[in-house]
C-alpha positions as CSV (number, residue, x, y, z in Angstrom):
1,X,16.8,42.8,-25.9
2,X,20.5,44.4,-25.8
3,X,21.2,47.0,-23.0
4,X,18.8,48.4,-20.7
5,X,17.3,51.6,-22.3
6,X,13.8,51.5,-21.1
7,X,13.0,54.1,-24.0
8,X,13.0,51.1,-26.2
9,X,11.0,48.5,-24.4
10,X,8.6,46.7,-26.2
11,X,5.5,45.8,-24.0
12,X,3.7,42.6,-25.0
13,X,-0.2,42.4,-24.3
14,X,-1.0,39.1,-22.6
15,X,-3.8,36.8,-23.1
16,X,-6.3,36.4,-20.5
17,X,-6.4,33.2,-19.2
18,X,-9.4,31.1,-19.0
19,X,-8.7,30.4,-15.1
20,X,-8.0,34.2,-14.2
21,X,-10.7,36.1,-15.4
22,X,-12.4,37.6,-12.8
23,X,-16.2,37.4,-14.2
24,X,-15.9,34.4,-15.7
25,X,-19.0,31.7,-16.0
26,X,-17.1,28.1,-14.9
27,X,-18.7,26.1,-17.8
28,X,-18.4,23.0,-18.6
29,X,-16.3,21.4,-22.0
30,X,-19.9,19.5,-22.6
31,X,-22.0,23.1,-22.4
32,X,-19.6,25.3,-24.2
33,X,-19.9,22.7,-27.5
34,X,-23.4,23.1,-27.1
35,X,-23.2,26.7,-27.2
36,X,-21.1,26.6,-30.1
37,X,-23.2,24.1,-31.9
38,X,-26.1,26.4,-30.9
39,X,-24.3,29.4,-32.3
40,X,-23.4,27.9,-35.1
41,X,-26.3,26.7,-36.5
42,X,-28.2,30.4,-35.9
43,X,-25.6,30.9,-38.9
44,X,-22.4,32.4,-36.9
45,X,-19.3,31.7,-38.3
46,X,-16.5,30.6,-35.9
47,X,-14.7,33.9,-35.3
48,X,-18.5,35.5,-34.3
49,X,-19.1,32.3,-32.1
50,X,-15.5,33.2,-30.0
51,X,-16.1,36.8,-30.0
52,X,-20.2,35.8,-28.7
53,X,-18.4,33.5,-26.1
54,X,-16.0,36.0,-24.7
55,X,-18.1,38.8,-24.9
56,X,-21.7,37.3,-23.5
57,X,-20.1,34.0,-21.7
58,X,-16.9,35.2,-20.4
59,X,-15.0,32.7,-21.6
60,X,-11.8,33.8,-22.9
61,X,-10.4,31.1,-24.3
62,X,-12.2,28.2,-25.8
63,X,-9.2,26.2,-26.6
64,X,-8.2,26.4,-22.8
65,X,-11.5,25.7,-21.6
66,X,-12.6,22.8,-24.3
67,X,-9.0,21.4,-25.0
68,X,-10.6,21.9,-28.5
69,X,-10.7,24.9,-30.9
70,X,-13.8,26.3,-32.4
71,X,-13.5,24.6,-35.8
72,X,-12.5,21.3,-34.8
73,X,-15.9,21.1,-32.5
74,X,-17.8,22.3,-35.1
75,X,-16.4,19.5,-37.3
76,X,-16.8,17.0,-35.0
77,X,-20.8,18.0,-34.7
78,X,-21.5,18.2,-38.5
79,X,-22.3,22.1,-38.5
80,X,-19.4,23.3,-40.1
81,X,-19.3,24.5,-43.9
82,X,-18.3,21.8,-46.7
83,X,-15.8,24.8,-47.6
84,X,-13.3,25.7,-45.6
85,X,-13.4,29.1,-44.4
86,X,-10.2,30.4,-46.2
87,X,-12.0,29.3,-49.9
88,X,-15.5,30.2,-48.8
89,X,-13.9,33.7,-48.2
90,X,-12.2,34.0,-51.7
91,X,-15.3,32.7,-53.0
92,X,-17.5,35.5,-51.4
93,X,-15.2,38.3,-53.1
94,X,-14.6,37.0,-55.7
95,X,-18.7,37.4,-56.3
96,X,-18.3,40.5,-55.3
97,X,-15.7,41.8,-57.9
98,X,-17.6,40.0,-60.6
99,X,-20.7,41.5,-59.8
100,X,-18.8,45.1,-59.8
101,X,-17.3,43.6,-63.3
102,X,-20.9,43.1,-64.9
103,X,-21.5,46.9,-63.9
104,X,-18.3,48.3,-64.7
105,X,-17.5,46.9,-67.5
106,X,-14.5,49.2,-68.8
107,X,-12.9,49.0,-65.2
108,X,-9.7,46.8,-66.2
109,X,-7.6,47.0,-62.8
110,X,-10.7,45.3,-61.2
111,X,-10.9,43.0,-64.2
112,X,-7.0,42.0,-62.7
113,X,-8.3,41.5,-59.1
114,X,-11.1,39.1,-60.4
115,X,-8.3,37.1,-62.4
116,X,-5.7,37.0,-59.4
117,X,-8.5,36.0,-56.8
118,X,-9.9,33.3,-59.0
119,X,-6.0,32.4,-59.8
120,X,-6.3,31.9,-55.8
121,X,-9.1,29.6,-55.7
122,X,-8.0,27.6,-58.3
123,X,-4.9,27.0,-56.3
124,X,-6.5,26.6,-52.9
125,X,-9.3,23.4,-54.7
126,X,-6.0,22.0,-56.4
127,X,-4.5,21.7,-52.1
128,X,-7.6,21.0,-50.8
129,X,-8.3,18.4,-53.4
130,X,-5.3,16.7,-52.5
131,X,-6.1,16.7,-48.7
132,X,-9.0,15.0,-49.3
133,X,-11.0,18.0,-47.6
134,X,-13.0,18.9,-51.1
135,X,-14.5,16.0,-53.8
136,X,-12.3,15.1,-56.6
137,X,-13.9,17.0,-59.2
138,X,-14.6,20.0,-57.4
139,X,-14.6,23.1,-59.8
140,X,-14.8,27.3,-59.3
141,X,-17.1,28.7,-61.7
142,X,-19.0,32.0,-61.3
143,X,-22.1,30.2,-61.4
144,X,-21.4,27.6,-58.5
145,X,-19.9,30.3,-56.4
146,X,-22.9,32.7,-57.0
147,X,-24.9,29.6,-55.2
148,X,-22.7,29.2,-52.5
149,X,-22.7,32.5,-51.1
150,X,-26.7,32.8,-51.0
């Protein structure tokens, strides 16, 4: 920052850290992935499992805390989603505006959002196909994604 106007200051919000939070539970790395395994399988998706964790646990960071981050324990246990979250997302709207398609049928500027979001998938499967994180001949169609996000 140039010059010393205090007008212009930017203040930058802090994260709490795991060892200075004042009502914190000290748990330990081996209970906190049980608690996420246990959140996780009642059907919580990793953002509600930190959000549970620093609202009902006090634990403000579980990367501090476990070394680990959410996701990778959950991978590590099994209860994670085949998808990753970023796809399974895209997926789940792009349902959505199909759904609203089948209704509307004359509505064309959704008609664009449901090509450019499946455009996205389609270029998300072709990555993660090439990672090695989805089967080889993994395909988006309607139908499948229908299934996957009952």
């Amino acid at each position: 920052m140039v010059g010393n106007n205090s007008s212009k200051e930017k203040t930058k919000e802090k994260k709490v850290s795991g060892k200075d939070t004042a009502g914190e539970k000290k748990l330990k790395t081996k209970e906190i992935e049980e608690l996420i395994v246990e959140l996780a399988h009642a059907g919580n998706t990793p953002s509600q499992i930190g959000i549970i964790l620093r609202d009902q646990y006090g634990i403000a960071s579980t990367k501090e805390m476990a070394k680990k981050k959410i996701e990778k324990i959950m991978e590590e246990k099994g209860v994670g989603s085949e998808l990753p979250r970023d796809l399974l997302n895209l997926i789940k709207k792009s349902v959505n505006e199909h759904k609203h398609m089948e209704r509307n049928r004359k509505d064309m500027v959704a008609k664009r959002g449901y090509q450019l979001t499946v455009s996205k998938i389609r270029r998300l499967t072709k990555y993660y196909v090439r990672k090695g994180k989805l089967p080889e001949g993994w395909r988006y169609t309607p139908e499948k994604a229908a299934l996957l996000v009952k």
